[in-house]
N, C-alpha and C positions, 0 to 999 in steps of 0.2 A: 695837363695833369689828368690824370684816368679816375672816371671814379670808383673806388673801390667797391660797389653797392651793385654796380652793372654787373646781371651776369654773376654775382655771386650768390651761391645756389644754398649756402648754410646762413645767410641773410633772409633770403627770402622762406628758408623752412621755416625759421626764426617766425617771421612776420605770418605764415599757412600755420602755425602752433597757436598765436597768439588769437586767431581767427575762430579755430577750433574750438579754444577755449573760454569763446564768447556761446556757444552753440549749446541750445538746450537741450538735455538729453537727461534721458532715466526720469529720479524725482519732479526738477524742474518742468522735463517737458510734460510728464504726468497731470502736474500744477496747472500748466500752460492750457493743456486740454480740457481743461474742468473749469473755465472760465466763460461764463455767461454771454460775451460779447464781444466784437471785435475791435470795438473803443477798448474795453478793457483791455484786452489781449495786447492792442497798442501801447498803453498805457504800463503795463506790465515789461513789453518788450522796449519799450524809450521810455522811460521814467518821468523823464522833462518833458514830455509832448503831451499832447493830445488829441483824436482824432474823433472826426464826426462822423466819419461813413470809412466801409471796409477802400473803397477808392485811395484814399489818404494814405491811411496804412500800407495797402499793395503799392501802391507811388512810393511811397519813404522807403521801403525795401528795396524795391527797384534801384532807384535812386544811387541807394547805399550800395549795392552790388554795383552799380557802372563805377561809381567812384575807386573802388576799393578794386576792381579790374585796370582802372587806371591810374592807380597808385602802382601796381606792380610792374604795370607795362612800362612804367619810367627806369625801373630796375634792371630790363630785358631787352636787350640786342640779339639777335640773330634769327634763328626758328620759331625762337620760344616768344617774342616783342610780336615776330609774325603771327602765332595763333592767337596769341591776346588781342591784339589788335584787329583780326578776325572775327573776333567775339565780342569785341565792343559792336560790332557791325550790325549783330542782331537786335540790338535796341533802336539803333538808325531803322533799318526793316519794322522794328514795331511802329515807330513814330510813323513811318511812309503808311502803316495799315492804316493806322488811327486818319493820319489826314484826307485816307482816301476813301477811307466812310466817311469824312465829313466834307467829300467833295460830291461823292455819289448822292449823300442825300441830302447835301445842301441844310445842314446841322450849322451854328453859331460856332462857330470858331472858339468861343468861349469857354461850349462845351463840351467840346471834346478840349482844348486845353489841357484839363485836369488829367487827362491821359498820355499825355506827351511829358517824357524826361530829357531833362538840361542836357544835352551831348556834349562833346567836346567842338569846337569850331570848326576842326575838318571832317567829323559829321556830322555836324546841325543842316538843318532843313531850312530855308525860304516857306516859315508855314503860311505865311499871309500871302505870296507868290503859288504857291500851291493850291490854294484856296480859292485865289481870283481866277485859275485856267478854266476855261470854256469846255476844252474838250479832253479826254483821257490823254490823247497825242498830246498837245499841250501840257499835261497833268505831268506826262513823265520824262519830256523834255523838259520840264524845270528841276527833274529830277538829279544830283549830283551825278556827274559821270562815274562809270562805273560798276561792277556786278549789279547792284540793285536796281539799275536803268534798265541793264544789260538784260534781266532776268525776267522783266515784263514783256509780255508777247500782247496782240489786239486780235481776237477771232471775233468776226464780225459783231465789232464795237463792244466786247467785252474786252478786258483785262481778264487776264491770267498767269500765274506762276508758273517759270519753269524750272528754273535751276534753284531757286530757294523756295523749300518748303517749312515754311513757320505759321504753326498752329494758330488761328484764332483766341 
């Protein structure tokens, strides 16, 4: 049986309306800007939570965005499951930054932790195997095959970017 959800595109307007109409704008976001801090601002934006530093906060956003990309990639077969799926990819790429300053300088895993978001299983990271590599070549041979392997080049023992560029 088919499901009816795939690929049906006044479903998913349905669920990008409902989206929108969680998004601050005009008065609210007026409110939003005239708030002291960014626990507040938290606080304001998730009701039930609460946050100790803007980190927290930027993570639960985050977060919420990979989820809510893959909530609708469940929806989407064909071009469109392909771009989404595309775009989950750049949070995999963020988690690879994060690990690789915390391999370059040899940083507690711990903490950079707090900058790493839950992926889905086909692209979560080996952070503790990334972490133990020796060497860069090592670092991105434990890296998932693939563009983001593919995309790291070594000029004399540097890393570098060549086909994805994602900002800092």
């Amino acid at each position: 049986m088919t499901n009816v959800r795939v690929n049906n595109l006044d479903y998913l307007a349905a669920r990008l309306h409902g989206r929108r109409s969680r998004m601050a704008e005009a008065e609210r976001l007026e409110a939003l800007s005239h708030l002291q801090d960014v626990c507040e601002l938290g606080r304001a934006v998730y009701p039930n939570s609460e946050y100790h530093s803007a980190l927290e906060f930027q993570r639960r956003l985050a977060q919420d965005l990979l989820q809510e990309i893959c909530g609708f990639l469940r929806h989407l077969e064909g071009p469109g499951g392909e771009l989404l799926a595309w775009m989950l990819v750049r949070f995999q790429v963020e988690n690879m930054k994060v690990l690789l300053r915390h391999f370059i300088h040899r940083t507690p895993l711990e903490r950079e932790g707090g900058h790493l978001l839950s992926l889905p299983p086909d692209l979560a990271l080996d952070a503790q195997g990334l972490g133990a590599a020796v060497s860069l070549e090592e670092f991105t041979e434990r890296l998932p095959s693939g563009t983001p392997r593919r995309s790291l080049r070594f000029t004399r023992g540097t890393i570098a970017p060549m086909h994805l560029t994602m900002s800092d």
